[in-house]
MIKE-463259 format. One line per 3 residues: number of its first residue (from 1); their letters; for each residue x, y, z of C-alpha. Coordinates in Angstrom, 1 decimal. Example, Ala and Ser with C-alpha at 12.3 -4.5 7.8 and 13.67 -1.06 7.14 Angstrom:
BEGIN
1) as) 12.3/-4.5/7.8; 13.7/-1.1/7.1;
This chain:
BEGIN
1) xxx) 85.1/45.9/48.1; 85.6/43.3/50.7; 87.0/45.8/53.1;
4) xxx) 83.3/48.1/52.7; 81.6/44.4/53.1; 83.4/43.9/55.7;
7) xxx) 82.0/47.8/57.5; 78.5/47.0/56.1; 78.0/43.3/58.1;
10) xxx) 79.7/44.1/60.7; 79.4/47.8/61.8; 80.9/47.7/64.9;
13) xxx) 84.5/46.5/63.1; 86.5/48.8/61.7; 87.7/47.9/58.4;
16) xxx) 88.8/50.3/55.5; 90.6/50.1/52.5; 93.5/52.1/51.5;
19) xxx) 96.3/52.5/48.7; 100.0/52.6/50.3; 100.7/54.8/46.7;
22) xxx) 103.2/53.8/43.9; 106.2/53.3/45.8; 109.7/52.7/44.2;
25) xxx) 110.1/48.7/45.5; 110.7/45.8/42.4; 107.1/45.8/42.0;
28) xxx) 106.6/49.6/41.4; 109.9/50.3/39.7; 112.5/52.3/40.2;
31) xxx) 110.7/55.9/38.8; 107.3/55.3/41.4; 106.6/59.1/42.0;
34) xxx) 105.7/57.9/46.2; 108.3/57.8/49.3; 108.6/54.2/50.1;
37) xxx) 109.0/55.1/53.5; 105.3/56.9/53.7; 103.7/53.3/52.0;
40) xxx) 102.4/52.0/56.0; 101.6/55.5/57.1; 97.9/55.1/56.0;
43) xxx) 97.6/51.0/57.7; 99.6/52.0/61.0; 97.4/55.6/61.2;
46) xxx) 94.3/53.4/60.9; 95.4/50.4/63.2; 96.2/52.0/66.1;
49) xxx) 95.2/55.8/66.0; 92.8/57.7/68.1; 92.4/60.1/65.5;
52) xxx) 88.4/60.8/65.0; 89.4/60.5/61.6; 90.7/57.3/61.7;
55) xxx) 87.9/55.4/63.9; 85.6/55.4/61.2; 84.4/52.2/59.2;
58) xxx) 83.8/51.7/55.3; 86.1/54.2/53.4; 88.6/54.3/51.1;
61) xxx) 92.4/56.1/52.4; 95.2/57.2/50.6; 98.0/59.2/52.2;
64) xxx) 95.7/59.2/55.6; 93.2/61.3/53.3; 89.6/59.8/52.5;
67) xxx) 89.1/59.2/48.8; 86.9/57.9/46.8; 86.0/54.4/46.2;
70) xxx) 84.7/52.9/42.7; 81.0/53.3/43.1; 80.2/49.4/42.3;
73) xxx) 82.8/48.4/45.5; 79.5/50.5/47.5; 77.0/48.4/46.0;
76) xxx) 76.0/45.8/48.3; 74.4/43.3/45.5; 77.6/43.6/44.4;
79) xxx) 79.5/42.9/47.4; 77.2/39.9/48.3; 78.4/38.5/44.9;
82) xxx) 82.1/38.8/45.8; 81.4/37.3/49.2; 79.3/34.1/47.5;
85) xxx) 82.5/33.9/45.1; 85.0/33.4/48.1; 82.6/31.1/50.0;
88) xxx) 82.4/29.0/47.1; 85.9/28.8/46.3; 87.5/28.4/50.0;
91) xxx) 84.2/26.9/51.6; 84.1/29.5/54.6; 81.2/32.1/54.8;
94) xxx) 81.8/35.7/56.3; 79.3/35.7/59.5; 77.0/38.0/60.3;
97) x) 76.3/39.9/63.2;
């Protein structure tokens, strides 16, 4: 949500979110179904590709794929109130541009 709040204020940034997938690590567990070595794929892709499929801004990546997102991390109201919640609790607003 943060990520899409991010892409929605400031549209010339590129920020996405994305899920590395349930990799075998102490967290996951041993029996995670995903290759821990394919976890960064999706943040390096997105960081420093060319790819036209990567220069986009406000979506939602697993695997490199576009997936979707829960609807309500879309709804700006919604958004707003997660942004009021971290200004209130570290003092800093996100800026606008």
């Amino acid at each position: 949500m943060l990520a899409f709040a991010v892409a929605r204020r400031w549209p010339s940034v590129l920020s996405n979110a994305l899920e590395p997938g349930w990799v075998a690590t102490k967290m996951g567990g041993p029996g995670a179904p995903d290759d821990l070595t394919q976890a960064p794929e999706t943040q390096v892709w997105l960081a420093v590709s060319h790819d036209a499929n990567a220069m986009v801004t406000g979506h939602y990546f697993y695997h490199r794929r576009l997936r979707d997102s829960h609807p309500a991390a879309s709804d700006p109201n919604i958004q707003d109130g997660l942004l009021s919640a971290c200004e209130q609790l570290t003092g800093v607003a996100l800026a606008t541009r």
